[in-house]
MDTraj code that builds the backbone (N, CA, C; nanometers):
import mdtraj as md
import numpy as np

residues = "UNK UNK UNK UNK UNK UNK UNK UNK UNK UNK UNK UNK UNK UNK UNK UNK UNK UNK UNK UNK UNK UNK UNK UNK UNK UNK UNK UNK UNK UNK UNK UNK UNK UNK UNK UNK UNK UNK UNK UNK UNK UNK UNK UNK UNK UNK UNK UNK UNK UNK UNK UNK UNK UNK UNK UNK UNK UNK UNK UNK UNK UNK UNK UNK UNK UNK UNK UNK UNK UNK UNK UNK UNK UNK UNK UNK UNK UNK UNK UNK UNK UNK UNK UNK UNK UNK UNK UNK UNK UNK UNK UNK UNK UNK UNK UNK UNK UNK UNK".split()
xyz = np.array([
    [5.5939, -1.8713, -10.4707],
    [5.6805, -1.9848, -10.4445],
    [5.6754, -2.0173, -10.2948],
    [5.6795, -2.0932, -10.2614],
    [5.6616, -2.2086, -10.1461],
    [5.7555, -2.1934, -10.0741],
    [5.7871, -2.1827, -9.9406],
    [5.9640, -2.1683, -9.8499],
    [5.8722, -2.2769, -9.7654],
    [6.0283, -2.3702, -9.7228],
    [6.0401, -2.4453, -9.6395],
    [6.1474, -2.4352, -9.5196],
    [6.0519, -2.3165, -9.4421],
    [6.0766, -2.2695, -9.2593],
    [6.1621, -2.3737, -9.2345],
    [6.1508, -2.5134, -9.1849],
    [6.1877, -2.6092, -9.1344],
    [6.3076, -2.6239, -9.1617],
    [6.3908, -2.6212, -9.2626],
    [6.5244, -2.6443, -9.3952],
    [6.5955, -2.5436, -9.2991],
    [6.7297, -2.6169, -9.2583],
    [6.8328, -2.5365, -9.2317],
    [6.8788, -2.4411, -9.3537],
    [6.9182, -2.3153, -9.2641],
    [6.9819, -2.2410, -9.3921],
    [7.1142, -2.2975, -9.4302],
    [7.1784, -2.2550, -9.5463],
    [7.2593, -2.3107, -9.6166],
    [7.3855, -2.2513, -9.5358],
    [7.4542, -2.1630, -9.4689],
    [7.5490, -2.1403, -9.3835],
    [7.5223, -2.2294, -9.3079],
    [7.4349, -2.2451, -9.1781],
    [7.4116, -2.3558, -9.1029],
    [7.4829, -2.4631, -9.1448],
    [7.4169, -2.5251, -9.2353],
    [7.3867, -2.6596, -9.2760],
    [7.5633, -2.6671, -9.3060],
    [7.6592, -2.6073, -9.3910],
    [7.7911, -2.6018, -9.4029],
    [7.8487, -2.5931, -9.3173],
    [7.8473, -2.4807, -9.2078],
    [7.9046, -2.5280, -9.0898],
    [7.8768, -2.6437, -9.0189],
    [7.7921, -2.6606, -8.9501],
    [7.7527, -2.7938, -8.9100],
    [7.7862, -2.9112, -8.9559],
    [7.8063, -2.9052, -9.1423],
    [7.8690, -3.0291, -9.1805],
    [8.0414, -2.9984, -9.1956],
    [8.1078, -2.8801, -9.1850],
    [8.3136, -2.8399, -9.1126],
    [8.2814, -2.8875, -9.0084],
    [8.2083, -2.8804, -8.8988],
    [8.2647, -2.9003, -8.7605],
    [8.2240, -3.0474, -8.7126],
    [8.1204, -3.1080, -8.8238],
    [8.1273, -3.2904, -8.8109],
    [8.2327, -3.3457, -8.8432],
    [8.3213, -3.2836, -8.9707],
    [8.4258, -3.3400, -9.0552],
    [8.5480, -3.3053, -8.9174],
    [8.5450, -3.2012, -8.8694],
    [8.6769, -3.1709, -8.7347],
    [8.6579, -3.2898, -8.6399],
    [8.5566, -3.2927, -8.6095],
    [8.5708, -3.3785, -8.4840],
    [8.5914, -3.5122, -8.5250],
    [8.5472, -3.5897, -8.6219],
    [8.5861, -3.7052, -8.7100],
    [8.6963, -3.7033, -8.7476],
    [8.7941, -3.6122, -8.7975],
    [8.9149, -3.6120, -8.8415],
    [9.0204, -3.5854, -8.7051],
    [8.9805, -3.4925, -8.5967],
    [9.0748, -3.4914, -8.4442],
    [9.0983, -3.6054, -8.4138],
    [9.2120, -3.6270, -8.3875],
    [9.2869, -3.7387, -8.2682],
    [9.2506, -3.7306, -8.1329],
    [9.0916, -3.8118, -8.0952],
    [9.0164, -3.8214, -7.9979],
    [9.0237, -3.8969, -7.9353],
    [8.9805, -3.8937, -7.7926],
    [9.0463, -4.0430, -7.7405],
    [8.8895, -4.1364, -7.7689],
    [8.8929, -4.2493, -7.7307],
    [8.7376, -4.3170, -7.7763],
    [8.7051, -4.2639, -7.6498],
    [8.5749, -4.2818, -7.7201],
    [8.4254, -4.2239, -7.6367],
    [8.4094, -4.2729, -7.4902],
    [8.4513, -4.4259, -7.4733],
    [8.4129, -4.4754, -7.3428],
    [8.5711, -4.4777, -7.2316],
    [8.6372, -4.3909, -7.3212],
    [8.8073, -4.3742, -7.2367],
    [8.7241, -4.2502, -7.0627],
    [8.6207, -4.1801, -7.1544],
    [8.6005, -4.0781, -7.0495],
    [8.4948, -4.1228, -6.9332],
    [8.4324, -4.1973, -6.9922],
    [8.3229, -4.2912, -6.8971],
    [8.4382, -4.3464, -6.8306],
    [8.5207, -4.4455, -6.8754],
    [8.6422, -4.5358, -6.7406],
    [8.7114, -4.3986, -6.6833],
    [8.7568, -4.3050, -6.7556],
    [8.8714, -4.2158, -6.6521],
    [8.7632, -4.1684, -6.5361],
    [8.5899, -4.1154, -6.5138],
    [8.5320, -4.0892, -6.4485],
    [8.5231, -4.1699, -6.3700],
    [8.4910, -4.3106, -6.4003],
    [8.4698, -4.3984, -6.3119],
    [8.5836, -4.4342, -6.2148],
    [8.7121, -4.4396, -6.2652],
    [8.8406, -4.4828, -6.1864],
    [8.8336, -4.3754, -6.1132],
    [8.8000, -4.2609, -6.0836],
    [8.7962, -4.1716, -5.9633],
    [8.7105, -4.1869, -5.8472],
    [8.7709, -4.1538, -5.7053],
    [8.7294, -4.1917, -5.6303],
    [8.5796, -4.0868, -5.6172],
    [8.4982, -4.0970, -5.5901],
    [8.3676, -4.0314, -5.5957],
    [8.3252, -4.0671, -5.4426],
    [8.3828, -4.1449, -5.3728],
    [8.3192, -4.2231, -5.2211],
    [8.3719, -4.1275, -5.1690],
    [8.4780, -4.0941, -5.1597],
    [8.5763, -3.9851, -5.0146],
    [8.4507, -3.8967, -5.0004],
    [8.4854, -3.7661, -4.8806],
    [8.4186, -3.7067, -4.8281],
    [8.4454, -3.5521, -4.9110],
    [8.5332, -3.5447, -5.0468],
    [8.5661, -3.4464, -5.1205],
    [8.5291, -3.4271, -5.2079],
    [8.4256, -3.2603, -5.2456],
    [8.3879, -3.2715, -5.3183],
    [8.4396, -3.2242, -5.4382],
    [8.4500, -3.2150, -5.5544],
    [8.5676, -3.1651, -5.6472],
    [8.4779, -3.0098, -5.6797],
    [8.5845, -2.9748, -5.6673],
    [8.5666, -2.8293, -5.6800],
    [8.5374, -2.7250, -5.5245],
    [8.5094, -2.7882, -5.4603],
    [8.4121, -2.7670, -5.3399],
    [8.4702, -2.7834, -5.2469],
    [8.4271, -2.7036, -5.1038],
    [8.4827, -2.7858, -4.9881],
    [8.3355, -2.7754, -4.9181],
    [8.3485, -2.9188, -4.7715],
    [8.2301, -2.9299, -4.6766],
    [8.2846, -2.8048, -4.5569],
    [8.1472, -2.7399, -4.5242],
    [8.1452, -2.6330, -4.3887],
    [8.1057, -2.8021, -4.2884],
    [8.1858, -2.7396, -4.1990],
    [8.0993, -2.8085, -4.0773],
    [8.0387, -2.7598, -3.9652],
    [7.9773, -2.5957, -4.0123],
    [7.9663, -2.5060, -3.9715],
    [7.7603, -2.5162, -3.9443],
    [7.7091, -2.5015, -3.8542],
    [7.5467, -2.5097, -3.8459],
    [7.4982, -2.3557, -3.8953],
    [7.3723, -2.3917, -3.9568],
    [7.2778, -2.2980, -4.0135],
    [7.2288, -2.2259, -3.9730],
    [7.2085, -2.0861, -3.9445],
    [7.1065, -2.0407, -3.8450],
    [7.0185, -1.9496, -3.9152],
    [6.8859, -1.9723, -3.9056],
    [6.7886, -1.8904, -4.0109],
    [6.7068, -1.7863, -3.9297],
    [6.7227, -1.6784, -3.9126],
    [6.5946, -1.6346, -3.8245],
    [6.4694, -1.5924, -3.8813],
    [6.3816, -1.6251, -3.8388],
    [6.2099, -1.6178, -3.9144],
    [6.1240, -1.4848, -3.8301],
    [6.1198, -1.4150, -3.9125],
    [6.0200, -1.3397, -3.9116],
    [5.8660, -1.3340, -3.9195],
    [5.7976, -1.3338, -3.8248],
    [5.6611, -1.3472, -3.8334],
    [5.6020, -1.2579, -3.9256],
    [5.5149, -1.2891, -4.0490],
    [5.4164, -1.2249, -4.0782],
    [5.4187, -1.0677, -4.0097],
    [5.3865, -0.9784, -4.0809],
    [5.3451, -0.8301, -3.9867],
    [5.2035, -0.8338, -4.0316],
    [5.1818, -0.7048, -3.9210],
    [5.0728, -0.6701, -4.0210],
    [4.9758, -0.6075, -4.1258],
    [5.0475, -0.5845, -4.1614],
    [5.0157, -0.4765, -4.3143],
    [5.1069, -0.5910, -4.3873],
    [5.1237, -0.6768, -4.4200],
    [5.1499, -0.7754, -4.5258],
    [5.0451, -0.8983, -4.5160],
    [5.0464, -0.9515, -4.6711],
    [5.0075, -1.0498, -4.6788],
    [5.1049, -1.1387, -4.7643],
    [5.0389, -1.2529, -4.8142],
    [5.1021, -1.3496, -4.8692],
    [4.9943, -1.3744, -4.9642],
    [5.0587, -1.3274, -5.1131],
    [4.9850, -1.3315, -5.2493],
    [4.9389, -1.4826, -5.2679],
    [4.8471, -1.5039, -5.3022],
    [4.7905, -1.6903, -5.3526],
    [4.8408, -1.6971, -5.4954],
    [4.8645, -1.6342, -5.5652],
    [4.9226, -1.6711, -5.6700],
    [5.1033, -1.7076, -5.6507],
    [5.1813, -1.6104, -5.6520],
    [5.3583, -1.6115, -5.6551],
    [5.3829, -1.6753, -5.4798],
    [5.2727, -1.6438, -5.4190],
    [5.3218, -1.7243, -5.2734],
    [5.4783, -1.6171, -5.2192],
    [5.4511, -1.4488, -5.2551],
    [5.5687, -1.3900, -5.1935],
    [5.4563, -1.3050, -5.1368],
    [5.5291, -1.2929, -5.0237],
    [5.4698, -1.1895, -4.8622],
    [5.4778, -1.0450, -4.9588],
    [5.3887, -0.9595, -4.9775],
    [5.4031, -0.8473, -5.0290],
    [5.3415, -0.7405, -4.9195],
    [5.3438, -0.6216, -4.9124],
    [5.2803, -0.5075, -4.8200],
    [5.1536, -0.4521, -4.8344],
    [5.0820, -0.4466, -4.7644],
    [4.9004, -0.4740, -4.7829],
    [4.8709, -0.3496, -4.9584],
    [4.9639, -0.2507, -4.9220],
    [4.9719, -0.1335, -5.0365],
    [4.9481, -0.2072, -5.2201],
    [4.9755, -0.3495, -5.2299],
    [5.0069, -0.4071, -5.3483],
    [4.9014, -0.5114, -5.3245],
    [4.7938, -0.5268, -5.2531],
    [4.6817, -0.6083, -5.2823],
    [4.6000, -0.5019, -5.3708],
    [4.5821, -0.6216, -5.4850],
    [4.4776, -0.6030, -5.6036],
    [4.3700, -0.6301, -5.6297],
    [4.3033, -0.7889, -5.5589],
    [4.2241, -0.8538, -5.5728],
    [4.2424, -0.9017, -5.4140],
    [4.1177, -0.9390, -5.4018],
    [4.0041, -1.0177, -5.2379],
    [3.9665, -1.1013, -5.2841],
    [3.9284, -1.2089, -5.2939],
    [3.8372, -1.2804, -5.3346],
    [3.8501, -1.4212, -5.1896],
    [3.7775, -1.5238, -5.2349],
    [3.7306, -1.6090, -5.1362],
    [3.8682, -1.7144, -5.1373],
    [3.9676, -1.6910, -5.2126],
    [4.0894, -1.7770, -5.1650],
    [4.1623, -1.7338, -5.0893],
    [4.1886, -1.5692, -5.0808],
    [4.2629, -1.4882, -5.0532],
    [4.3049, -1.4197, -5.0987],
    [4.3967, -1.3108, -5.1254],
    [4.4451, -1.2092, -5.1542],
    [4.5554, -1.1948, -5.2520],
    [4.5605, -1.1099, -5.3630],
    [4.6282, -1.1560, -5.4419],
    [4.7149, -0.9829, -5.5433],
    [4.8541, -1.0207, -5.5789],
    [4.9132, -0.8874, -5.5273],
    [4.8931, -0.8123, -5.6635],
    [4.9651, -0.6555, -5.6763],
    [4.9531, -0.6418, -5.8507],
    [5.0153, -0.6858, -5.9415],
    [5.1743, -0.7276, -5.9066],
    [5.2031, -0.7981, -6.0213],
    [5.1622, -0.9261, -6.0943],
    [5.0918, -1.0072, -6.0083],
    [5.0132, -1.1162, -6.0664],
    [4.9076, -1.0393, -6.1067],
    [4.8212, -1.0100, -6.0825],
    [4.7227, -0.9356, -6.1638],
    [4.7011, -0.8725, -6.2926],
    [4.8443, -0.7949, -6.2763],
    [4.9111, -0.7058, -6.4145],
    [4.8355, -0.7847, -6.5918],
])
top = md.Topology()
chain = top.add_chain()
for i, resn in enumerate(residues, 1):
    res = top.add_residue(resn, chain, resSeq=i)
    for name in ("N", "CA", "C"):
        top.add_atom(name, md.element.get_by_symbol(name[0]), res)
traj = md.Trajectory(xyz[None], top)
């Protein structure tokens, strides 16, 4: 006999058709009440909801290259010369890409 993979199973398919009948039967507000309540909010101010702005500057310090590392051509992460796997004519490439 033949099964059809594709065919929701029959729990599925019952739930899915209780929780169409809930939300059709809830006292919802209409659909485009939540589009206007979004829109009537101010979104221009300088506040972000949930969030606040630093006005605080970034400071990154960069580390040069050493030397016993490279920088894998595949994942593009600086690894320690110990984890080169492969040489080849692009460059150097570490073991977990290789794996």
């Amino acid at each position: 006999m033949a099964a059809d993979y594709d065919e929701l199973r029959p729990d599925v398919r019952e739930s899915q058709e209780d929780s169409l009948e809930a939300v059709k039967s809830a006292n919802a507000k209409d659909p485009r009440s939540v589009v206007r309540d979004l829109d009537g909010d101010d979104l221009d101010s300088d506040e972000i909801p949930g969030g606040e702005l630093v006005d605080g500057e970034l400071t990154v310090h960069l580390v040069p290259q050493g030397e016993d590392e490279f920088v894998c051509q595949s994942c593009y992460l600086v690894r320690h010369r110990s984890q080169i796997a492969r040489v080849d004519s692009a460059g150097a490439y570490c073991a977990d890409c290789e794996a």
